[in-house]
Structure formats: structure tokens, C-alpha cells
N, C-alpha and C positions, 0 to 999 in steps of 0.2 A: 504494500500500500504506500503510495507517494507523501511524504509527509507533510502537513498542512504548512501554510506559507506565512508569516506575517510583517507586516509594515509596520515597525512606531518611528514618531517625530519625537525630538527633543531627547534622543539618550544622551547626553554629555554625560548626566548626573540627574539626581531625583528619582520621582515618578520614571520617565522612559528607562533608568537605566535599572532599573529592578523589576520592570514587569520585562526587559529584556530578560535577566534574570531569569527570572521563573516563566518565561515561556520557552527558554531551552530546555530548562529541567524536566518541564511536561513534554517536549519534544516537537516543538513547534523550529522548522529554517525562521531567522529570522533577519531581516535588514533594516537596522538601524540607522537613523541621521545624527549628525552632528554638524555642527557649523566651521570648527577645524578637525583638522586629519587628525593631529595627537590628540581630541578629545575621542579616538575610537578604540585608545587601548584596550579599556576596558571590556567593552563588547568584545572585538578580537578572542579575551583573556576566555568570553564567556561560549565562545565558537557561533559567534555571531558575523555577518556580514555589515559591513560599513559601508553607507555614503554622505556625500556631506550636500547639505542643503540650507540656507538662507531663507527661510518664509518671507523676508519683505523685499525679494528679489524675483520677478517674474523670470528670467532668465534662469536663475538658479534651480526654481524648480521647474522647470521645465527641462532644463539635463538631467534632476535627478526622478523626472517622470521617466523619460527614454532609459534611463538605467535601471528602474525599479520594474520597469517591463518586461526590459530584458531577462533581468533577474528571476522574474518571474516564470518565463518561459508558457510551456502549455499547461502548466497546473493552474495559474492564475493568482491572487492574494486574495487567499480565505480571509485574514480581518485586516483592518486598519485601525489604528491605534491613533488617533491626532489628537497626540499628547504636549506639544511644545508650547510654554505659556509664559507671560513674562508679567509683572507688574509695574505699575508707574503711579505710584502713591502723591495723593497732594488734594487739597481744597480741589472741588469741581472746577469752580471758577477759574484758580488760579493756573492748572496746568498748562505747557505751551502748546501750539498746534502739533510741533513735533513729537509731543509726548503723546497727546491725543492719537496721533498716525500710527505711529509705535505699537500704544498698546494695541490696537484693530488689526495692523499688518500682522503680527506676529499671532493673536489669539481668537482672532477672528475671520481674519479674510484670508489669511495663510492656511488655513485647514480645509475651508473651503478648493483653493490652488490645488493643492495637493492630491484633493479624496479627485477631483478635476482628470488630474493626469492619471490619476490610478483605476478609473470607472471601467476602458476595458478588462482589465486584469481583475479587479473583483464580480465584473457582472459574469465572465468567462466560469471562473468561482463557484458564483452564487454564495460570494461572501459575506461577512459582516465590517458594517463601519462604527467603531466606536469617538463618541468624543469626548474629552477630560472636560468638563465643566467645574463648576464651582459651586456650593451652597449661596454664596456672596451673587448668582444669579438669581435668586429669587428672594435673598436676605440680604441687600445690601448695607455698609456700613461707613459711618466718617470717613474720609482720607482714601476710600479705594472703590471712588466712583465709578471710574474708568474702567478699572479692572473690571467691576460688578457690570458696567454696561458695555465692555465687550463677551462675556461670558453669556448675559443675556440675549445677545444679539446670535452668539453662536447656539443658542438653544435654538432661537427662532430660525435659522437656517438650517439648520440638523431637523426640525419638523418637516419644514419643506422639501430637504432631500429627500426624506422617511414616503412621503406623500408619491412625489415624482419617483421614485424609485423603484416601492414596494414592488409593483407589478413584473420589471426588471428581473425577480429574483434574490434584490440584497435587503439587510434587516439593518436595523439603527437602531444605537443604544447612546444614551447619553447620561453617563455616569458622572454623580454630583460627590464631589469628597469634600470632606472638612477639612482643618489644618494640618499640616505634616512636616517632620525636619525634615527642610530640602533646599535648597539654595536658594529657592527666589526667597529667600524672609534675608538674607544677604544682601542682595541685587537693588530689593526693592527698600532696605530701609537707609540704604545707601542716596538711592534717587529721592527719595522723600526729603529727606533731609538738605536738599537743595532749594525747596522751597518756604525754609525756615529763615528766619532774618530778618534785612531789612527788605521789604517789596516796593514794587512799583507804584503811583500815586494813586491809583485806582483802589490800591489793595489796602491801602493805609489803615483807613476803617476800619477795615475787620482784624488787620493783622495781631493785636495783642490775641483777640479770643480764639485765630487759626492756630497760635503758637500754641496757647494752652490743648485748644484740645487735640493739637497732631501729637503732642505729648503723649496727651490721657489715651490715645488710641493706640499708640506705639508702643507705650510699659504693657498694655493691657493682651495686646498682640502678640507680645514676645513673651509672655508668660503663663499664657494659655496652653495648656495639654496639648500637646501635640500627636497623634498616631504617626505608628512606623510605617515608612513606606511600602517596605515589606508586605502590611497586610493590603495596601490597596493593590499592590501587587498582583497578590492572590485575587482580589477581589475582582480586578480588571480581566484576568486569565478565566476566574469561573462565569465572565459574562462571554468569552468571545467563545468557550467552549458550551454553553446553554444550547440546548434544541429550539427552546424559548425564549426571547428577552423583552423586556417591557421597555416604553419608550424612552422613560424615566429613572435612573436607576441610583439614588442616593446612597451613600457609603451606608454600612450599618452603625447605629451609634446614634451620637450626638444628630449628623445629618440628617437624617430620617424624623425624628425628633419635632427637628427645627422646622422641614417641608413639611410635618404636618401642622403644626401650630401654624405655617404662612397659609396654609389652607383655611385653617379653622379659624383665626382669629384676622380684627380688623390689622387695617397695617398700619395706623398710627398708634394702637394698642402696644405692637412689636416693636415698634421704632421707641417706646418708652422704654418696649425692657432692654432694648440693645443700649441704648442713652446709660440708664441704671449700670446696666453689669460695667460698661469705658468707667462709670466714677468710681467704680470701687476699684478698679483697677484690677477685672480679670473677666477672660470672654471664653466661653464656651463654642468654639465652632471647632473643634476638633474630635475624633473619636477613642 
């Protein structure tokens, strides 16, 4: 029996590089991206295939479509992974256009690109496309507007694939996690932190009470329970391997938790208790 095929984006490190992980172990081929070459030791290490891909470069993924086809060959790619996500922390207001761009190129219109270049080889399949989303898509919070309204925006496009697709043959899953140690809490408190200071005239007004509460959201952020990746790991491997998946698919834990109270309760009810938990200084959005 030819062994099933899989795509993830984003293995550098995190998320893609542990569900590469453990989709070898369960015995999935699999081709992993990174954006540099030495970021594909790892995978290598883990008898994984390497390519390197730019999601905010049309060019780029499009060589690594013609590659991942090839790769492919006549078995096709049973799933897709469009795991590669980035964060750009700040006041709504205040972000610049290019950070705006950024977060969308990369977590939003890049996975789109992508599932793009790969639709013969998964429809060939009869694969599955998963997408990494966020709780922070239907719970969004202070300081990670952006992030939260690229995530949401990839939901709404992940439906319409699902819709235009189904009949094709492929299934869609959109798997919602909570927090986890992984490098974007790095990256992105890094970036954050460049819109602390002194601001622009515009911003003057607000800027004592953005200082305080990028604070109250950051201690709160970065002391929050975090889950191992590890287990979302597993968690993303027992979706792509399902006979069945739902459209929807929240971490277990906390996430689940949290979409149902965004169900059941008003949402400036929610937006109180998220307010509440930043002042004591701890947030629950982990598992």
C-alpha cells in the first residue's frame, strides 16, 4: 500500500514542526516548508522532505506548488496542513499598513496560495485540507486585533472552500487551539513592543491608557498555561486521519470551553470577562 502523503507550512519550529513529528511516526511521507534551507534540519533529522516557501511571495509559492506536485507524483497529497502563522501585536488603531499586510499575507491569504497550487494533487487524493486557526477567531482580545481578524477571515474562507469543494471529493477541517510554547509568543512580543513609547500626534490621547493596558495584556499573556505542542500535534494527526471530521474543530480543553460560552452567551457579556481575567493579571486561552 503506497503511503499516504502530507503537506505542512510553517515547520521551522512550533506547531508544523511536531505534527511533522508525529506524522512520521504514524507513517505519513511528508514535505515540509521553511523559509530558509538550514531551518530544514530538523525535519531532515525527522526523514522528512524539505522545501522552502515565502507565503507573502507569489512567486515563491508558486515554485514550491511545481515542487510539491512533483513531489507528489500519482498518489497525490492526502492532507494539507496550512499551519504557518505569525503575529503583529498592537492597538487596532495604531498598527502600520505594513503590519496590517503582514499579518493577512502570511495567515491568511498565504494558505489560501498555497491549498491554490496544491488542489490538483489533493483533488487526484480525495484529500483532506486542514487549517491552524485560533480561538482568538471567535474570542478576540486587546492588542491582537489583527491576528484575531486574520484568523477570522481564514475561517470565512476555509467555509467557502469546504462549500466549492465538497463535491470535488476533499473535506475541510478547521482546527481552533489555544495557547502553546512556540515561538510566535517571541516574535510577536518583540513586535508589540515597538508600539510602546512615545506615538504619533494622532495617538497622543490614548497613548498613556494603550501603555497600560499593552502591559496588562502582555504579563497576562505570558503567564497563562500554556499546552504542549506535542499534544496539538496528536491532535492535528487524529483529524487528518478521521473517516469523519466536523467543520469546526477546537483543541480539547480550555478551547472548547471558551466556543461554547461564545455560543451561548452575549459578546459584551464575554468581552467583560476577558477585561476581568487582563486585570488580575492571568488569561485562560490555553489547554
Amino acid at each position: 500500500m503506497t503511503a499516504r502523503r502530507m503537506v505542512i507550512t510553517g515547520c521551522s519550529s512550533g506547531f508544523g514542526l511536531e505534527v511533522a513529528r508525529e506524522a512520521r511516526a504514524r507513517g505519513w511521507h511528508v514535505l515540509g516548508t521553511v523559509r530558509r534551507q538550514e531551518d530544514g534540519a530538523k525535519l531532515e533529522e525527522f526523514g522528512c522532505d524539505v522545501a522552502l516557501l515565502d507565503l507573502c511571495d507569489e512567486a515563491s509559492t508558486e515554485a514550491f506548488g511545481a515542487n510539491a506536485r512533483a513531489w507528489a507524483q500519482e498518489a497525490g497529497v492526502h492532507c494539507l496542513v496550512n499551519n504557518a502563522g505569525t503575529s503583529f501585536p498592537g492597538p487596532t488603531i495604531a498598527l502600520t499598513r505594513d503590519d496590517f499586510r503582514a499579518q493577512f499575507e502570511v495567515n491568511t491569504i498565504g494558505h489560501m496560495r498555497v491549498t491554490r497550487q496544491l488542489m490538483p494533487s489533493l483533488v487526484q487524493a480525495q484529500g483532506r485540507v486542514l487549517f491552524i486557526s485560533s480561538v482568538s477567531a471567535f474570542l478576540p482580545t486587546p492588542m491582537l486585533g489583527a491576528y484575531a481578524a486574520s484568523k477570522r477571515a481564514l475561517e470565512a474562507l476555509a467555509e467557502a472552500f469546504c462549500l466549492e469543494t465538497e463535491a470535488l471529493g476533499l473535506s475541510t477541517c478547521i482546527i481552533e487551539p489555544g495557547s502553546y510554547r512556540t515561538q510566535i509568543w517571541k516574535t510577536s512580543v518583540a513586535r508589540g513592543e515597538a508600539y510602546r513609547g512615545e506615538r504619533p500626534e494622532v495617538e497622543k490621547p490614548f497613548q498613556d491608557y494603550f501603555e497600560s493596558l499593552a502591559e496588562m495584556t502582555k504579563q497576562a499573556a505570558l503567564s497563562q498555561p500554556m499546552g504542549k505542542p506535542q499534544n496539538l500535534a496528536r491532535f492535528v494527526l487524529d483529524q487528518a486521519e478521521a473517516k469523519n471530521v466536523p467543520l469546526y474543530a477546537p483543541t480539547p480543553g480550555a478551547p472548547r470551553t471558551m466556543r461554547f460560552f461564545r455560543w451561548l452567551m452575549p459578546a459584551r457579556w464575554l468581552h467583560g470577562k476577558v477585561m476581568q481575567q487582563l486585570r488580575r493579571g492571568r488569561w485562560r486561552g490555553g489547554d
